[in-house]
C-alpha positions in Angstrom: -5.0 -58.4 13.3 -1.6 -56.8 12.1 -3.3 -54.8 9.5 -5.6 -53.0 12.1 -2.6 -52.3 14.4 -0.7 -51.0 11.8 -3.1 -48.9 11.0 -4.0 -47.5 14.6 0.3 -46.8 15.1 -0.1 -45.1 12.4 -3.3 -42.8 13.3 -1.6 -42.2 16.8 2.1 -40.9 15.6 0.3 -38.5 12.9 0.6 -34.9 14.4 -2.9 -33.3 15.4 -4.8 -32.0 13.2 -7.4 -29.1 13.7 -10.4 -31.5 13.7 -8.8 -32.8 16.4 -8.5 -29.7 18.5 -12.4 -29.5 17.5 -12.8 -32.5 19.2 -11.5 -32.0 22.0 -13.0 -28.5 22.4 -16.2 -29.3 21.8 -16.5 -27.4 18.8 -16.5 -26.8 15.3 -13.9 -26.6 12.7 -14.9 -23.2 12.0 -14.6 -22.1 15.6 -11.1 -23.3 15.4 -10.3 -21.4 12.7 -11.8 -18.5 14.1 -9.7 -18.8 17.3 -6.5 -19.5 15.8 -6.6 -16.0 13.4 -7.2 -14.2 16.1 -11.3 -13.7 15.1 -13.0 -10.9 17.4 -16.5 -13.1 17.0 -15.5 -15.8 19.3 -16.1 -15.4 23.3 -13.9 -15.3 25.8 -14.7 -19.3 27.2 -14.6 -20.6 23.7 -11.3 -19.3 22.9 -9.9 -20.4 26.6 -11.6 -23.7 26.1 -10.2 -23.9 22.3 -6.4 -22.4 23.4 -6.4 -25.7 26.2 -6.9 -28.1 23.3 -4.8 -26.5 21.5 -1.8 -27.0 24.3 -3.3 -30.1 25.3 -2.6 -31.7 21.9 0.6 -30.3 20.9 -1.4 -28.9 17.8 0.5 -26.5 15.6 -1.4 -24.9 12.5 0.2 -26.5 8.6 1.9 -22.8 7.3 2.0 -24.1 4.0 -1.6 -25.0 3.7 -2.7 -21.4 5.6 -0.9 -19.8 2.9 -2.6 -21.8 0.0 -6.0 -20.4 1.4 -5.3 -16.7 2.5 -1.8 -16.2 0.2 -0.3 -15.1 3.5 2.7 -16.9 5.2 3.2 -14.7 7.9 6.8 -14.4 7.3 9.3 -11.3 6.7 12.8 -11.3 5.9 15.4 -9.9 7.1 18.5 -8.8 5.9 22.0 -7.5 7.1 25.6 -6.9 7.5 26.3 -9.3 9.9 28.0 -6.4 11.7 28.9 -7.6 15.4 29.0 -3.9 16.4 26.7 -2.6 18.8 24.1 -0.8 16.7 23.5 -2.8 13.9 23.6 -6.4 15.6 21.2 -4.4 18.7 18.8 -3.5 15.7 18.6 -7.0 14.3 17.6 -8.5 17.8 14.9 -5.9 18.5 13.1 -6.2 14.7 13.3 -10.2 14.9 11.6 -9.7 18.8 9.5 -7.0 17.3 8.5 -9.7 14.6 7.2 -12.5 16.7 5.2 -9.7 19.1 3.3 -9.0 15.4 3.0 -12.7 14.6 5.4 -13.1 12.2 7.9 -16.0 11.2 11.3 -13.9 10.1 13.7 -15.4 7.9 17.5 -14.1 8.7 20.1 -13.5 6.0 23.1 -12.2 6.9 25.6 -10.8 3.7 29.2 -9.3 4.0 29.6 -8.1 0.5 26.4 -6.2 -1.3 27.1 -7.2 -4.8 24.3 -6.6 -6.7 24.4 -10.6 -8.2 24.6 -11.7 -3.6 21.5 -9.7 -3.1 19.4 -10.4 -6.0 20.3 -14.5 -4.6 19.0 -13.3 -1.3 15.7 -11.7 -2.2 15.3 -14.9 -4.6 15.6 -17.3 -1.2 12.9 -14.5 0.5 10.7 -14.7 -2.6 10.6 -18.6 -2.6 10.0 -18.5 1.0 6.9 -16.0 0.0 7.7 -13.6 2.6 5.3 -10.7 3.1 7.9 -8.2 3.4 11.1 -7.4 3.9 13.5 -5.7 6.9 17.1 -4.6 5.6 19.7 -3.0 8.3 21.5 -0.6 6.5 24.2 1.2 7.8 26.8 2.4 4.8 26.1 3.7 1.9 26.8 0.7 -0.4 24.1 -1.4 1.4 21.3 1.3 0.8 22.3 1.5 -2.7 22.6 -2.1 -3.3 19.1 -2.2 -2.0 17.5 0.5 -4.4 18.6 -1.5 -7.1 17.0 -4.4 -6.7 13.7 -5.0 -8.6 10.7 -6.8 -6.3 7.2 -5.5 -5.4 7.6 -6.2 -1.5 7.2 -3.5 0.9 11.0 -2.8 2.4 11.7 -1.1 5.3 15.7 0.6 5.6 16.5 0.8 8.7 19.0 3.6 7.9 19.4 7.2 9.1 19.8 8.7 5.2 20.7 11.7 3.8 17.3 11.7 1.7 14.0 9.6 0.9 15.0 6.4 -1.3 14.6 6.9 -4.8 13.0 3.4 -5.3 9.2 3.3 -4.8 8.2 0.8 -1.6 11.6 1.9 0.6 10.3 3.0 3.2 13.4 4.2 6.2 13.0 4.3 9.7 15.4 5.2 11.9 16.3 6.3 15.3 17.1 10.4 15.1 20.7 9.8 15.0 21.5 13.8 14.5 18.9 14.9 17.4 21.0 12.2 19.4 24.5 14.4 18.6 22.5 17.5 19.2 21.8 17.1 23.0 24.6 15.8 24.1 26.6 18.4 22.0 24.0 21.0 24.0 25.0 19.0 27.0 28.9 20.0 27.0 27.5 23.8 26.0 25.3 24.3 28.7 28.0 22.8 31.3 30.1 25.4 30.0 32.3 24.1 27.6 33.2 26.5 25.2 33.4 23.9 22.2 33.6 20.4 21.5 36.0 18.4 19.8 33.9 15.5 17.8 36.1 12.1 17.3 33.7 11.1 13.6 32.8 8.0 12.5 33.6 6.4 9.6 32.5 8.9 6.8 30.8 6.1 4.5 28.2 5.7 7.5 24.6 7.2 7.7 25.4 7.4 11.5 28.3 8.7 11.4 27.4 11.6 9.1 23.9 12.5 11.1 25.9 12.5 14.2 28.6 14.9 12.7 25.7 16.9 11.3 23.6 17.3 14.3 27.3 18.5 16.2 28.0 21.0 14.1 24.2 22.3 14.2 24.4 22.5 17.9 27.6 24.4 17.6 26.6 26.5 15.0 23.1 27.2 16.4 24.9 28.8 19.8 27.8 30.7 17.6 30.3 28.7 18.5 34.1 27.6 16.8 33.5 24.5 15.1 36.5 22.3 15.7 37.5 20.1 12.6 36.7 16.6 13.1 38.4 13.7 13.8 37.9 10.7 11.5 38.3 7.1 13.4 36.0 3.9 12.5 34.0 2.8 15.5 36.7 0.5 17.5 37.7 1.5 21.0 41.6 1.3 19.6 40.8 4.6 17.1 40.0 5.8 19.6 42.7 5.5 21.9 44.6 6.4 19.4 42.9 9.8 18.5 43.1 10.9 22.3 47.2 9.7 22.7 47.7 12.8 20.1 45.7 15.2 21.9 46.9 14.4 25.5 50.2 17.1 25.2 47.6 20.3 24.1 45.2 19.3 26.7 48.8 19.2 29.1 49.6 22.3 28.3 46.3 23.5 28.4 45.8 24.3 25.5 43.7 21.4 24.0 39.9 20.2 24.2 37.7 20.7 27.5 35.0 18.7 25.9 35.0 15.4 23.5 31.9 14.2 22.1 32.6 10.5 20.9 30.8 9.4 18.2 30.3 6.0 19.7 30.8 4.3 23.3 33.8 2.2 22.5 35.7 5.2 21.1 35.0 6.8 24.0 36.1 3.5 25.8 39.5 3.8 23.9 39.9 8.1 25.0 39.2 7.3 28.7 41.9 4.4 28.6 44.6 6.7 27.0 43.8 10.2 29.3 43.9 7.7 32.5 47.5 6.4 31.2 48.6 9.9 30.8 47.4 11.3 33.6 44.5 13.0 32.0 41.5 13.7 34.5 38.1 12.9 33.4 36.3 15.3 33.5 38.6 17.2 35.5 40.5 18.2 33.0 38.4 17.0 30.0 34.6 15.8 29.4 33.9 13.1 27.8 30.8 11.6 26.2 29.7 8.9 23.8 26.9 7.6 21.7 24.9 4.1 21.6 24.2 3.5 25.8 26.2 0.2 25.0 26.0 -2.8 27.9 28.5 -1.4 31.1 28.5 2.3 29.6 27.6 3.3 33.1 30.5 0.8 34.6 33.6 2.8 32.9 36.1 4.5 34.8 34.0 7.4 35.4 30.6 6.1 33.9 29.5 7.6 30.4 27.5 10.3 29.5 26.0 9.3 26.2 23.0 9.0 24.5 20.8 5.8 24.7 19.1 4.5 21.0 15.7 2.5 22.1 16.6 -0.5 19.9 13.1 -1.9 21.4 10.9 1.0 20.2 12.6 1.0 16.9 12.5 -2.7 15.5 8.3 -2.4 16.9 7.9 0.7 14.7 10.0 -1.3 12.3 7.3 -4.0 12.0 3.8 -1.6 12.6 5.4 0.4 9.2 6.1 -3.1 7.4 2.7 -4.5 8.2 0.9 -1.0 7.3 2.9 -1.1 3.7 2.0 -4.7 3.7 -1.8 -3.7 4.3 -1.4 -1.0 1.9 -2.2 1.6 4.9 -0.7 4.9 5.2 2.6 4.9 7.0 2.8 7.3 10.2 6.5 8.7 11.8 9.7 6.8 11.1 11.9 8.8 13.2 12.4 7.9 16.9 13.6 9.6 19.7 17.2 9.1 21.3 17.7 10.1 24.8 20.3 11.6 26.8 21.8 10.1 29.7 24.4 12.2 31.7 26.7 10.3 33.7 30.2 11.5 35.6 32.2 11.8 32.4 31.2 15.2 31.5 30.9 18.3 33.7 31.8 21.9 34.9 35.4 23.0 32.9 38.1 24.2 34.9 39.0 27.7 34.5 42.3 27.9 32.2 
């Protein structure tokens, strides 16, 4: 009969559903359901015998109808720069990891220009999605402020190192401890016996940047020493090679830097290039460190003292504060620990 074979085609490409996994299994719907959100009722065999069904069939739970019954998608968004730097594009690989570890479905946007009219679109897109919550990378200042303005009743974490809490009720920052980051390794150069430390900045517009300068000077200050005035670049290994071409005929003469604190590895990247094409000894005549850890920092020509940002720990404490605001729980620390890892760029000054 045509009609009947029709009909069992059809049956057989329809995808499984969960009273088929029941089926199989042995066991009720219910069970099912128990099994697939995680329930601490069902026993250990069940939930193995349930989990093969599920992989036997090629089952995979309707999202849409989950969130008609419980008004939760499991999905966040996230949102950012689309920076290709090291920091920023580290971050937005460790929160979307971070994400599927908590069970989550994110949803990426990526924006070059924080117009208030862009964003609003974005968190539009994340609304009609009906994310749970939302992740936003911000590194400058324009991004965090394009951010407060916008009106929504989701939980937001910032990942940015700011100045102060967000005026905005539900912005909640987190953060790697960007100035505690510039304080060792500033304390680094000081306790090898380095009498200052010149600091190449970042870009000033930058919460990085300005919690890196800050945490400097404190060291400096904090021991009584000279604080050097900084040197602005942007975060490109060109600035600075530039920066250290102008300083290479005082530290000739002797008369320049015995210590350089970069404010990120590819600046530093940039001041080992132009002291090894003068002649410059690293760290011979000059320490030199950096900041970020970034992939082959310990391969340089000598290998990098800098400070390493766990990019890991931070997009997981990214997602336990997100699903704490989402749960309405109280939020616990926000600020995680760099570490310093010295390497043969930095070490003992020659006496002068």
């Amino acid at each position: 009969m045509p009609g009947a074979t029709g009909t069992r085609s059809a049956a057989a490409r329809r995808p499984p559903s969960m009273a088929d996994v029941a089926a199989v299994a042995g066991v009720s719907h219910q069970t099912v359901s128990r099994v697939l959100n995680d329930h601490p009722s069902v026993r250990p065999e069940t939930r193995e015998r349930v989990s093969q069904a599920i992989a036997s069939l090629g089952y995979r739970r309707n999202s849409a109808a989950r969130a008609l019954v419980t008004r939760r998608t499991g999905t966040i968004g996230i949102l950012t720069t689309g920076s290709a730097l090291y920091g920023p594009a580290s971050t937005v690989g460790a929160v979307e990891e971070a994400a599927r570890e908590h069970g989550y479905f994110a949803s990426l946007a990526s924006v070059r220009t924080f117009e208030h009219t862009r964003l609003a679109e974005v968190f539009d897109h994340f609304m009609d999605q009906g994310v749970e919550g939302i992740v936003v990378v911000a590194p400058q200042d324009d991004v965090a402020a394009a951010v407060e303005a916008i009106e929504t009743d989701l939980p937001i974490v910032l990942i940015a190192a700011l100045d102060a809490e967000p005026n905005r009720a539900g912005t909640i920052p987190v953060a790697v401890d960007q100035r505690r980051g510039a304080v060792l390794v500033t304390e680094h150069l000081l306790d090898l016996g380095h009498e200052t430390v010149l600091h190449l900045a970042g870009p000033a517009d930058w919460f990085d940047a300005r919690q890196r300068e800050r945490g400097w000077r404190q060291a400096l200050e904090g021991r009584g020493r000279n604080v050097p005035d900084v040197v602005r670049c942007d975060w490109t290994a060109r600035s600075g090679y530039e920066a250290a071409r102008r300083l290479v005929p005082a530290i000739v003469a002797g008369e320049g830097p015995s210590a350089i604190f970069a404010a990120n590895d590819q600046l530093a990247l940039g001041v080992l290039r132009a002291f090894w094409e003068r002649g410059v000894a690293v760290p011979g005549d000059v320490s030199v460190a950096g900041f970020d850890d970034i992939a082959g920092a310990a391969y340089f020509v000598p290998a990098l003292t800098t400070v390493s940002q766990p990019f890991v720990s931070l997009g997981r404490r990214c997602l336990e504060v997100l699903a704490d605001a989402i749960e309405g729980v109280a939020l616990g620390n926000r600020l995680i620990g760099p570490t310093l890892v010295p390497r043969a760029s930095t070490g003992v000054p020659r006496r002068r």
